[in-house]
KOLROGU-819459 format. One record per residue (C-alpha): x, y, z; residue number from 1; residue in one letter. Coordinates in Angstrom, 2 decimals, padded with zeros to 5 digits. Layout:
BEGIN
<atom u="X" v="Y" w="Z" n="NUM" res="A"/>
...
This chain:
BEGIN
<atom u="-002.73" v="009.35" w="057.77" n="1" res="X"/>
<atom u="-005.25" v="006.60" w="058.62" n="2" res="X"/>
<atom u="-006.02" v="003.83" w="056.68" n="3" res="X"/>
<atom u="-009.77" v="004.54" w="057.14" n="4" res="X"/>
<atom u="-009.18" v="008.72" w="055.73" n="5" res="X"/>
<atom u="-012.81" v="009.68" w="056.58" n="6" res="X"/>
<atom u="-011.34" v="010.08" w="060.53" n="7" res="X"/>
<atom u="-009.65" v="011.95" w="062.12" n="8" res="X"/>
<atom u="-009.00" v="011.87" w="065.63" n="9" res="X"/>
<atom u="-008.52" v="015.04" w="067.41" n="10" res="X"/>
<atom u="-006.91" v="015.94" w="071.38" n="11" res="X"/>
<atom u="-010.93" v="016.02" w="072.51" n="12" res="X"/>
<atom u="-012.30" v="013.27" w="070.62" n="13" res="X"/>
<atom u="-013.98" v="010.50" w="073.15" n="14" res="X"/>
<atom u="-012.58" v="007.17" w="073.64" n="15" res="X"/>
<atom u="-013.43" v="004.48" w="070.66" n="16" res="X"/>
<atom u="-014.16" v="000.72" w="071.13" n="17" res="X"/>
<atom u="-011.94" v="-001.49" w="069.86" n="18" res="X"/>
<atom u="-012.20" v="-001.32" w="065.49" n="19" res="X"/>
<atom u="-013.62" v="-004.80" w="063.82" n="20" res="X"/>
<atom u="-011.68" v="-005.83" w="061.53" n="21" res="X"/>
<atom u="-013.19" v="-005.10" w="057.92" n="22" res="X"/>
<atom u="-014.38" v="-007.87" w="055.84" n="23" res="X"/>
<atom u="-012.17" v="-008.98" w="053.15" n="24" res="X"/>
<atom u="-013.09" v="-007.88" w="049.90" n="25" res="X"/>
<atom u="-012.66" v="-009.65" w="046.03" n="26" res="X"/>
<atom u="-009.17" v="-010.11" w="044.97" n="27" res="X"/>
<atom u="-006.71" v="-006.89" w="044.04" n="28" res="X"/>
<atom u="-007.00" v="-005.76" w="040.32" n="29" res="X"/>
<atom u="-004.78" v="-003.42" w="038.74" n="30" res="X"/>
<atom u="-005.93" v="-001.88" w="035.42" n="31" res="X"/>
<atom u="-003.19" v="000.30" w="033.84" n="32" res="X"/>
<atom u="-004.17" v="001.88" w="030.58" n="33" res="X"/>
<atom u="-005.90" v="004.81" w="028.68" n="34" res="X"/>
<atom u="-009.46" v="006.59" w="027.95" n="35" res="X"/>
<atom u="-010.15" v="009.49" w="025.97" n="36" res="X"/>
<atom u="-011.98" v="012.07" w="027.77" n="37" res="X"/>
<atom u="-012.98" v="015.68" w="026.25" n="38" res="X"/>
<atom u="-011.38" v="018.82" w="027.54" n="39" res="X"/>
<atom u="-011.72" v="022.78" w="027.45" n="40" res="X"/>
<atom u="-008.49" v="024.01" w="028.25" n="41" res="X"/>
<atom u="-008.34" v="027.32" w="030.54" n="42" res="X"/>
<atom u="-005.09" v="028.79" w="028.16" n="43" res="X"/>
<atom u="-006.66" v="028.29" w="024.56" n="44" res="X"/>
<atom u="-006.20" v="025.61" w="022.14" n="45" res="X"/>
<atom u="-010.50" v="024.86" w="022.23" n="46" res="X"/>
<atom u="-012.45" v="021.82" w="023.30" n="47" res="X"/>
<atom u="-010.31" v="018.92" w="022.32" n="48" res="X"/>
<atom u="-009.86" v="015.22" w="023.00" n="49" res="X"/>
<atom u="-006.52" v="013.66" w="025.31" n="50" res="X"/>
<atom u="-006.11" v="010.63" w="026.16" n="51" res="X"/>
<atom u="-005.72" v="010.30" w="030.06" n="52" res="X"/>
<atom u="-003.22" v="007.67" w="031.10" n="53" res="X"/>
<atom u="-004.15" v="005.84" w="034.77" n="54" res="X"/>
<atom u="-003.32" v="003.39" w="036.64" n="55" res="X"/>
<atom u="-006.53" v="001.78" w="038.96" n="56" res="X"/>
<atom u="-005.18" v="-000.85" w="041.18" n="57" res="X"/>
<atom u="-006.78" v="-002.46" w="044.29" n="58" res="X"/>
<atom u="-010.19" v="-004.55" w="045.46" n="59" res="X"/>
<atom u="-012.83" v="-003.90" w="042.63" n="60" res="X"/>
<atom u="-015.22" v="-003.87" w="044.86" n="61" res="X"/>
<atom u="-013.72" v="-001.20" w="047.31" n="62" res="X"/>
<atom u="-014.16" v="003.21" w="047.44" n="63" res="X"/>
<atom u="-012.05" v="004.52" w="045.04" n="64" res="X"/>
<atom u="-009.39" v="007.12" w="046.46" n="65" res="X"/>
<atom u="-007.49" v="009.11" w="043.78" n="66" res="X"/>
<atom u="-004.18" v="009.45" w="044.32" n="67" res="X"/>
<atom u="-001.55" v="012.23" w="042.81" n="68" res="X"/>
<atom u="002.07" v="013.44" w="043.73" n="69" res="X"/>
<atom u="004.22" v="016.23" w="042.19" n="70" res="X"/>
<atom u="005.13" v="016.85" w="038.95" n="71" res="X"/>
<atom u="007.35" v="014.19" w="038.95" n="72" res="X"/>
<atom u="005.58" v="011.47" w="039.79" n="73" res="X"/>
<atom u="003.81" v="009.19" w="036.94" n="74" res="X"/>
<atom u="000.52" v="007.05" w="037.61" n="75" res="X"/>
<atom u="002.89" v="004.23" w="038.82" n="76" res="X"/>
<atom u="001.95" v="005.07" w="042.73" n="77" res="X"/>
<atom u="002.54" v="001.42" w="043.13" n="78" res="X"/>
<atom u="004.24" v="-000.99" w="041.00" n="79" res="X"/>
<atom u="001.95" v="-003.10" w="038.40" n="80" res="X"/>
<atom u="001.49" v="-005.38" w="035.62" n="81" res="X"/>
<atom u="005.08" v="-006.76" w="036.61" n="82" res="X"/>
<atom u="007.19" v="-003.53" w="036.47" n="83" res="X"/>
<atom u="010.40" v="-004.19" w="037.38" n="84" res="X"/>
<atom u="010.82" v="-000.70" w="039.69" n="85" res="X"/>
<atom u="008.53" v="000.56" w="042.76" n="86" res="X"/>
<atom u="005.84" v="003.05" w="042.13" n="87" res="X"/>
<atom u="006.00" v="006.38" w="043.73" n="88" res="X"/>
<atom u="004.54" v="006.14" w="046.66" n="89" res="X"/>
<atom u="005.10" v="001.97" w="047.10" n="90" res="X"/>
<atom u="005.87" v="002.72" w="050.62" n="91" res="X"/>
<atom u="002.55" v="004.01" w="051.61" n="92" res="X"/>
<atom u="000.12" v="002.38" w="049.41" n="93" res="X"/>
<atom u="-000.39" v="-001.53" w="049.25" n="94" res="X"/>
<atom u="-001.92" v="-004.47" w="051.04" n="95" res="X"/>
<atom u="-001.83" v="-003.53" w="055.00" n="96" res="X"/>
<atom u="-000.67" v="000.28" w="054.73" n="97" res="X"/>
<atom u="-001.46" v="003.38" w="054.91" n="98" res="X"/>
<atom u="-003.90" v="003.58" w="051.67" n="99" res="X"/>
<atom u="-004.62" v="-000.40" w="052.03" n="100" res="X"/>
<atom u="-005.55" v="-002.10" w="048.66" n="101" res="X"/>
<atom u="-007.29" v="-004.60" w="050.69" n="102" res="X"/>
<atom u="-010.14" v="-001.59" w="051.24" n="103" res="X"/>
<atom u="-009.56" v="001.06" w="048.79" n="104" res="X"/>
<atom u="-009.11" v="001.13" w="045.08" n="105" res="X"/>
<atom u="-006.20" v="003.63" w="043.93" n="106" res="X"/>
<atom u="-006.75" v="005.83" w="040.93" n="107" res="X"/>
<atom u="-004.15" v="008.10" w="039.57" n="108" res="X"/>
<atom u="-002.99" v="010.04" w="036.10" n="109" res="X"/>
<atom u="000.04" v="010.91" w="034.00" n="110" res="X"/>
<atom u="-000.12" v="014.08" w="034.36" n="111" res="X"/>
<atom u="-001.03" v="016.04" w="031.31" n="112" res="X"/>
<atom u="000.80" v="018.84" w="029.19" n="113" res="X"/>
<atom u="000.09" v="021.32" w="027.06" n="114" res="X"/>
<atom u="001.07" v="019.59" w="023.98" n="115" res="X"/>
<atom u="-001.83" v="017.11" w="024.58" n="116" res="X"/>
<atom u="-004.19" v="019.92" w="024.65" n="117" res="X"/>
<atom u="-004.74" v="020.75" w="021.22" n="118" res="X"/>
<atom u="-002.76" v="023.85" w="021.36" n="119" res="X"/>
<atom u="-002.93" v="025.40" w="024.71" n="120" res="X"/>
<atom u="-000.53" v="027.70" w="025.48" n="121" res="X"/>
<atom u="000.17" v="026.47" w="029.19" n="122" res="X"/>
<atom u="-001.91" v="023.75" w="031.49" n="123" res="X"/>
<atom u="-003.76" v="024.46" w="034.36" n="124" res="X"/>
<atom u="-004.09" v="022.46" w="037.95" n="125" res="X"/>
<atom u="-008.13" v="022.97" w="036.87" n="126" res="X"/>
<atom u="-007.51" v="021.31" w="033.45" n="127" res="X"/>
<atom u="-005.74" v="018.58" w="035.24" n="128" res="X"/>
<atom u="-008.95" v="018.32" w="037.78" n="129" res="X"/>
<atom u="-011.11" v="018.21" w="034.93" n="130" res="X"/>
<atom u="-009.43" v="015.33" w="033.46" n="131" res="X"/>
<atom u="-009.78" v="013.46" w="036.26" n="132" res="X"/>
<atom u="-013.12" v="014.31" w="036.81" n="133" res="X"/>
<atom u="-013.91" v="013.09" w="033.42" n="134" res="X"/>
<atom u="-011.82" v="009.89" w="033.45" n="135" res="X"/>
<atom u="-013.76" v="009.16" w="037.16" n="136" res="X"/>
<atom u="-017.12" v="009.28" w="034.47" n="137" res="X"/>
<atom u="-015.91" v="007.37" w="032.31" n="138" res="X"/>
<atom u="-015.07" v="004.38" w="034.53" n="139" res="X"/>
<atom u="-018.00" v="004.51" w="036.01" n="140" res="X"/>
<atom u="-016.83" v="005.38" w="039.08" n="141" res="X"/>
<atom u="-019.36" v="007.92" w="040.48" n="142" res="X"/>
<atom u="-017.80" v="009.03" w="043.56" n="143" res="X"/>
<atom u="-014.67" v="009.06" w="045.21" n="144" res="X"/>
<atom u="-014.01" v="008.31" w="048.83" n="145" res="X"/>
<atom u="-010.95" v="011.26" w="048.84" n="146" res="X"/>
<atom u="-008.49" v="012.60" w="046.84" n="147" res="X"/>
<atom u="-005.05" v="012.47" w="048.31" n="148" res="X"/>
<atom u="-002.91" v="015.11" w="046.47" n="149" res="X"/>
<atom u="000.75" v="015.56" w="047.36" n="150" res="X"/>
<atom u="002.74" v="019.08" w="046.23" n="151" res="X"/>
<atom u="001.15" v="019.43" w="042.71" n="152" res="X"/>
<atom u="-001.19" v="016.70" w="043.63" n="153" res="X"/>
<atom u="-002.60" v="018.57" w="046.07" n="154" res="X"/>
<atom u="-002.86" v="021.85" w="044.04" n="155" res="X"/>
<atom u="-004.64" v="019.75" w="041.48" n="156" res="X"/>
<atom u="-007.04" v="018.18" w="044.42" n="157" res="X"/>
<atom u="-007.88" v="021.73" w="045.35" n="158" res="X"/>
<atom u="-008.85" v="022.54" w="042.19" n="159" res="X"/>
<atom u="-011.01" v="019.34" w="041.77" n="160" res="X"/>
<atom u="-013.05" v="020.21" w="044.76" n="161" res="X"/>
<atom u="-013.63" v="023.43" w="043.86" n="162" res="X"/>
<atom u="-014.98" v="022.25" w="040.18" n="163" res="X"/>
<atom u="-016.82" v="018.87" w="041.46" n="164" res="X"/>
<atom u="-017.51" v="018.84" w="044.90" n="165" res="X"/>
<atom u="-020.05" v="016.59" w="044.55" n="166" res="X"/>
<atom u="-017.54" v="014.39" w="042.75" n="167" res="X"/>
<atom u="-015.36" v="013.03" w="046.28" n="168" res="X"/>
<atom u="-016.22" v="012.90" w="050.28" n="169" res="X"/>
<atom u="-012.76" v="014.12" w="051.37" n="170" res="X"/>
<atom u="-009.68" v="016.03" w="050.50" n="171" res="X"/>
<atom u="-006.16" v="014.94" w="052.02" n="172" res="X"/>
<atom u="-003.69" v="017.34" w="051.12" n="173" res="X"/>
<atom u="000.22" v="017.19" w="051.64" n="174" res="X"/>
<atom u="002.31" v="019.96" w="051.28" n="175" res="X"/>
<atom u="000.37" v="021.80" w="049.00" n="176" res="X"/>
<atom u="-001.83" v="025.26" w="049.41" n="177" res="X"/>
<atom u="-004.38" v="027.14" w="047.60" n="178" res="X"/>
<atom u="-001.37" v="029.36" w="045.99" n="179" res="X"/>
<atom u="002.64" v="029.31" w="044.89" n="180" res="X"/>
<atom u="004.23" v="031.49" w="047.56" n="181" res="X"/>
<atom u="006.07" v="033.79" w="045.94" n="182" res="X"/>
<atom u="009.76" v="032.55" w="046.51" n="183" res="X"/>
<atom u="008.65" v="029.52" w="045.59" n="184" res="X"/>
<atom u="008.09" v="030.78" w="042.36" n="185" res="X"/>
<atom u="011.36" v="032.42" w="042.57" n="186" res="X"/>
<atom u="012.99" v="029.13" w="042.97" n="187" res="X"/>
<atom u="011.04" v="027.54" w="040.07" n="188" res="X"/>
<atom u="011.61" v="030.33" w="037.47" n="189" res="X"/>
<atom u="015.51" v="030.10" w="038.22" n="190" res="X"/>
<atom u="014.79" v="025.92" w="037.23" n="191" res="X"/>
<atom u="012.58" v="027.06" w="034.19" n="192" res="X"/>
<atom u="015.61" v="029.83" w="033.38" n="193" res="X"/>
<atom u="018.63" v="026.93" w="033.44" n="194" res="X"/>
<atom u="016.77" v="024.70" w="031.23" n="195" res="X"/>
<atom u="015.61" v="027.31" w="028.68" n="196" res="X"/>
<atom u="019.32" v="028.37" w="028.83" n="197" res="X"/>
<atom u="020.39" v="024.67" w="027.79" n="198" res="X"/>
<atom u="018.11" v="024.61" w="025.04" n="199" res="X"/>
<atom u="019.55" v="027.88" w="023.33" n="200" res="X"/>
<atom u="022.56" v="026.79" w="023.79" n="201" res="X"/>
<atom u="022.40" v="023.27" w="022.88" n="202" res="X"/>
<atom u="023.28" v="021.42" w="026.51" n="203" res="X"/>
<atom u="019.63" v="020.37" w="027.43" n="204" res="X"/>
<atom u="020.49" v="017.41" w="029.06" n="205" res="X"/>
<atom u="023.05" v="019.04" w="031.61" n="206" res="X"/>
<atom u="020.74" v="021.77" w="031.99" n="207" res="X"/>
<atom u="017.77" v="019.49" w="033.23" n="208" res="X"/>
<atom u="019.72" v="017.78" w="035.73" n="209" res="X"/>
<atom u="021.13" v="021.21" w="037.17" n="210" res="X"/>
<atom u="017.56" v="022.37" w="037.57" n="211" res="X"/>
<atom u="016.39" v="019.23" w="038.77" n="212" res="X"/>
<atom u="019.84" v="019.57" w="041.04" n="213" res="X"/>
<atom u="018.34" v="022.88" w="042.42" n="214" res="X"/>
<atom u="015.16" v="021.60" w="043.33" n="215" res="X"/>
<atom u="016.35" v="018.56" w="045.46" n="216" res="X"/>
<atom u="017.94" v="021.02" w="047.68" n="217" res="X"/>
<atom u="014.30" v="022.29" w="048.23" n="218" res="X"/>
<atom u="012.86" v="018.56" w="049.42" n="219" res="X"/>
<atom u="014.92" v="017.98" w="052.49" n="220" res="X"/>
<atom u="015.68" v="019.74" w="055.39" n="221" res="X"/>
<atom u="019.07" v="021.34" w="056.28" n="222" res="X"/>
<atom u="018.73" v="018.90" w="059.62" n="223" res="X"/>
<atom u="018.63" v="015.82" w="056.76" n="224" res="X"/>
<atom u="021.66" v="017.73" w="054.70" n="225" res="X"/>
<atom u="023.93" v="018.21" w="057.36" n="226" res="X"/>
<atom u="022.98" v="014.23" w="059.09" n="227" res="X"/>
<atom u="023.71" v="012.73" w="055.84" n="228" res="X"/>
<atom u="026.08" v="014.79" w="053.38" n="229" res="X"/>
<atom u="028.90" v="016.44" w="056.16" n="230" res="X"/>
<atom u="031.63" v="014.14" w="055.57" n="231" res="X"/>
<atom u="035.02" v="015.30" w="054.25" n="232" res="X"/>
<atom u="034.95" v="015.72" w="050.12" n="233" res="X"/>
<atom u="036.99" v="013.64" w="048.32" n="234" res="X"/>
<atom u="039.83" v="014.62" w="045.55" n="235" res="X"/>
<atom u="039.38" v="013.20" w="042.46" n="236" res="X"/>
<atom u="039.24" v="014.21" w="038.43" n="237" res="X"/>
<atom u="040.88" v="017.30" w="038.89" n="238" res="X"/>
<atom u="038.87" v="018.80" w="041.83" n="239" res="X"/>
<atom u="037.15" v="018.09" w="044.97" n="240" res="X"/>
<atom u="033.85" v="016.54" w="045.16" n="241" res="X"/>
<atom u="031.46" v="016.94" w="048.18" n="242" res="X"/>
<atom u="028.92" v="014.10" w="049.26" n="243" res="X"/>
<atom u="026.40" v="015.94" w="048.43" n="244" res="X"/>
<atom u="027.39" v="017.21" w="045.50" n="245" res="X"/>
<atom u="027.45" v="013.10" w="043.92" n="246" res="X"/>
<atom u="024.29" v="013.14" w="045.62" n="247" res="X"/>
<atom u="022.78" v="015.61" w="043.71" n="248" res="X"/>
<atom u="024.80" v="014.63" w="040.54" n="249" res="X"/>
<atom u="022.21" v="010.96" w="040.43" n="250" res="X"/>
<atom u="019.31" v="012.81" w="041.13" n="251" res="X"/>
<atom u="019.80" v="014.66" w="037.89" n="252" res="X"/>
<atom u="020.92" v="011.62" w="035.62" n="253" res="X"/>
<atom u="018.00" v="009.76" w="036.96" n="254" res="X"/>
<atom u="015.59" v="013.05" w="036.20" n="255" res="X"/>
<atom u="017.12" v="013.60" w="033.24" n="256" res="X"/>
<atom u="016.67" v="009.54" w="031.58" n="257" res="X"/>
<atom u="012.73" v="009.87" w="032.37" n="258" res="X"/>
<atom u="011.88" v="013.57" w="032.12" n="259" res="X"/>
<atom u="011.14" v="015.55" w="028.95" n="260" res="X"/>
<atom u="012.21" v="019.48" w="029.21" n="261" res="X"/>
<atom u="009.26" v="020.65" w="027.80" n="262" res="X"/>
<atom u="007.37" v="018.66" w="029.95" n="263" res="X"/>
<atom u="009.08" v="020.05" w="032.83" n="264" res="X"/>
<atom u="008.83" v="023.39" w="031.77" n="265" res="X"/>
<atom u="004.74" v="022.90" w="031.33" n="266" res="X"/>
<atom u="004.73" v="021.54" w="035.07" n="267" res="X"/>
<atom u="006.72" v="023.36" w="036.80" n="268" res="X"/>
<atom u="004.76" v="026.71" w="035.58" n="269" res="X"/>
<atom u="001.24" v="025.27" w="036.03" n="270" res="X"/>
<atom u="002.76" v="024.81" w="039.86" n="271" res="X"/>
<atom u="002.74" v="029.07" w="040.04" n="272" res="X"/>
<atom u="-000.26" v="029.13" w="037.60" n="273" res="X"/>
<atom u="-002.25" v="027.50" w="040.48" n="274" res="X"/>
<atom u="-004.81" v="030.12" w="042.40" n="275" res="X"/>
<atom u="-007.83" v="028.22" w="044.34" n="276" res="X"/>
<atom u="-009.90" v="030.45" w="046.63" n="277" res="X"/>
<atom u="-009.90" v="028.19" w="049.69" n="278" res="X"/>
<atom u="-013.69" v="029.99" w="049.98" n="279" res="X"/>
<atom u="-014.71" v="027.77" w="047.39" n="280" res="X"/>
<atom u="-013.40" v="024.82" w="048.34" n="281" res="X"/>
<atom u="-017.13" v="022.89" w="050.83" n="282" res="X"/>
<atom u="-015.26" v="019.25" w="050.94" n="283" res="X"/>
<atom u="-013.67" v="018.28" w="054.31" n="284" res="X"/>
<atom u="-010.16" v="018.13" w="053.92" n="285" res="X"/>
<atom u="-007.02" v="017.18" w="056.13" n="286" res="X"/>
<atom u="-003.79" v="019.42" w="055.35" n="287" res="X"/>
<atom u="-000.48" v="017.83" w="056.54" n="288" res="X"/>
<atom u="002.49" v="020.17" w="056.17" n="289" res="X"/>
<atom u="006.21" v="020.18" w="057.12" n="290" res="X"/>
<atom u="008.47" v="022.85" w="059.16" n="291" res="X"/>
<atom u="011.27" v="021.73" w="057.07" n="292" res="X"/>
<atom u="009.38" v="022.02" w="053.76" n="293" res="X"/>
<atom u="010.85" v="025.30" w="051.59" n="294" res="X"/>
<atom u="008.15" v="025.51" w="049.11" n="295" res="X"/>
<atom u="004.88" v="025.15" w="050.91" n="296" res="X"/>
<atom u="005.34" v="027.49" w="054.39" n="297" res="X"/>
<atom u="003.60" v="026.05" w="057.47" n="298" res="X"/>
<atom u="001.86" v="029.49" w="057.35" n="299" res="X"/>
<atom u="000.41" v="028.87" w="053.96" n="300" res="X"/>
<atom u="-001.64" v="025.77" w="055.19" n="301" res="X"/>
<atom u="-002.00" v="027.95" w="058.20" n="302" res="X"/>
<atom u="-003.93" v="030.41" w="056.06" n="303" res="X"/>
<atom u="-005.65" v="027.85" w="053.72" n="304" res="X"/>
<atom u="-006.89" v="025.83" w="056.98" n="305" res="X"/>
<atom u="-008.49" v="029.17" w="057.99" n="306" res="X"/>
<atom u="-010.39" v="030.38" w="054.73" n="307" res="X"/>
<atom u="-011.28" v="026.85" w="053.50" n="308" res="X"/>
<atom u="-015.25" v="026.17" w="053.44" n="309" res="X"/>
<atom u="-015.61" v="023.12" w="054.90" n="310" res="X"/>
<atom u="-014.16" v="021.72" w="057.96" n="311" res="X"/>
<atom u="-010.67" v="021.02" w="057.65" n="312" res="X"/>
C-alpha cells in the first residue's frame, strides 16, 4: 500500500519522474472522543441516537482517510493521548509509514452493537457505514480521501460506498469481500455456539477464550504454524502441553480481559449478515488478499474484483 493511496502502479504503467517531496503540513493532532449521531437501524429498534466513539489523529490540515480493522480492533489504530499500549495497526500508520500522519488525518470508530441501537435485534455492516457517514458530517469533514477497511473493516467500507459514494475518492480493502463465504460462516457459528454454551452453563469466560482460541487458528497460515509452533511439547501439570497450544492459551486471556461476549456475539454475526452487491459499489477500490487467509478465499476478491462498478 502506498503512502499516497490514490495510485496505483500497474506492470504497464510508464516510467514516473522522481516524486517531490510534499510540503510539511501543521503539527499532528489527535482528537479521541464522542458525538452523537442519529441512526435507523436495518434489524428494528427505530430511529435512535448512539454515541459514536473515534479516534481522529494526524495533520489538521491533511485528507482524512478512515481507517477500520476487524471486529476486534477498537478506534485505537494508533496509540494516543498517552496510552500506555500500541494501537492496532501502530505498525502501519504514523509519521513516515504507510498511512503517514505527516499527510493524512486517520479517522476510525468503536465499533457499534446492537445494544446501542435502541433495541435492534442484530447490527448491520450498513448501520456501521451509516455511522460513520454521519460522524464524517458531523466533524465537518466533507469528504474522505479513502476508506481503508481490513476483514470487517472492509465489509463495513463496502457497505459505505455503496450508501455514500459521494462521501470518499477511494476504497482500499484487505481481506474482506462483498459476502461471508459459507465455511466461513461455518467457522464463526461453531465460535458463536462455544460461547452461548458458556453462558448456559455458567463458564463464559473459558468459553470466550476457546472461541477466540478457534479463530486464531484461522489468521495464520499453516506455513507460519508449523515455522513457529513445531517444537517438542513439554510435560507439565499433569499432561503435555504443545507450543502452540500456550500460544493460543494468551490469545484467549488477552481476548477475554477486553472483550464482552455479547459484544462478540453481535460482531461476529454482523460478519455473515454482510451482503454488498459489488454492482453497486462506483468508487475505485484496491483489494489486497492473502493465499494463506482461511476466511476470505483469493477467489472471493477474485469475484468481487470482477463485478465491482468502478475500476478496481
Amino acid at each position: 500500500m502506498s503512502a499516497q493511496l490514490a495510485h496505483v502502479p500497474t506492470a504497464s504503467a510508464q516510467p514516473q519522474r522522481a516524486a517531490v517531496a510534499p510540503s510539511p503540513r501543521a503539527s499532528l493532532t489527535a482528537q479521541r472522543c464522542s458525538r452523537r449521531v442519529t441512526l435507523e437501524p436495518t434489524y428494528g429498534g427505530g430511529r435512535c441516537g448512539v454515541e459514536v466513539s473515534y479516534l481522529w489523529c494526524g495533520a489538521p490540515d491533511a485528507p482524512t482517510v478512515v481507517v477500520q480493522g476487524g471486529i476486534s480492533a477498537s478506534r485505537d489504530v494508533i496509540a494516543a493521548d498517552g496510552a500506555a499500549q500500541p494501537g492496532w495497526w501502530q505498525a502501519l500508520v504514523g509519521e513516515g509509514k504507510a498511512i503517514d500522519l505527516n499527510q493524512y488525518r486517520v479517522l476510525s470508530i468503536d465499533w457499534l452493537s446492537p445494544a446501542e441501537l435502541g433495541g435492534a435485534t442484530a447490527i448491520s455492516s450498513a448501520d456501521q457505514a451509516n455511522a460513520i457517514s454521519a460522524l464524517i458530517d458531523a466533524l465537518g469533514i466533507g469528504r474522505i480521501a479513502a476508506f481503508v477497511g481490513s476483514s470487517y473493516g472492509a465489509m463495513v467500507a463496502l457497505a459505505f460506498a455503496k450508501a455514500h459514494p459521494w462521501q470518499l475518492d477511494r476504497l482500499v480493502l484487505l481481506a474482506g469481500a462483498h459476502r461471508a463465504h459459507p465455511i466461513s460462516t461455518a467457522l464463526r457459528s461453531v465460535q458463536r455456539g462455544i460461547v452461548r454454551l458458556g453462558q448456559s452453563s455458567g463458564q463464559l469466560d473459558e468459553a470466550l477464550s476457546l472461541a477466540r482460541q478457534l479463530a486464531m487458528t484461522t489468521y495464520r497460515g499453516s506455513e507460519e504454524f508449523a515455522r513457529r509452533f513445531s517444537a517438542a511439547p513439554e510435560f507439565r501439570e499433569d499432561r503435555f502441553h504443545f507450543p502452540v497450544e500456550d500460544y493460543l492459551d494468551q490469545a484467549g486471556r488477552r481476548f477475554v480481559a477486553r472483550f464482552d461476549a455479547e459484544r462478540f456475539l453481535a460482531l461476529s454475526e454482523s460478519i455473515d449478515l454482510h451482503d454488498v452487491q459489488p454492482e453497486s459499489v462506483p468508487t475505485p477500490a484496491t483489494l489486497i488478499g492473502f493465499p494463506s487467509d482461511r476466511l476470505v478465499p483469493l477467489a472471493d476478491l477474485c469475484e468481487l474484483q470482477r463485478r465491482l462498478a468502478g475500476p478496481a
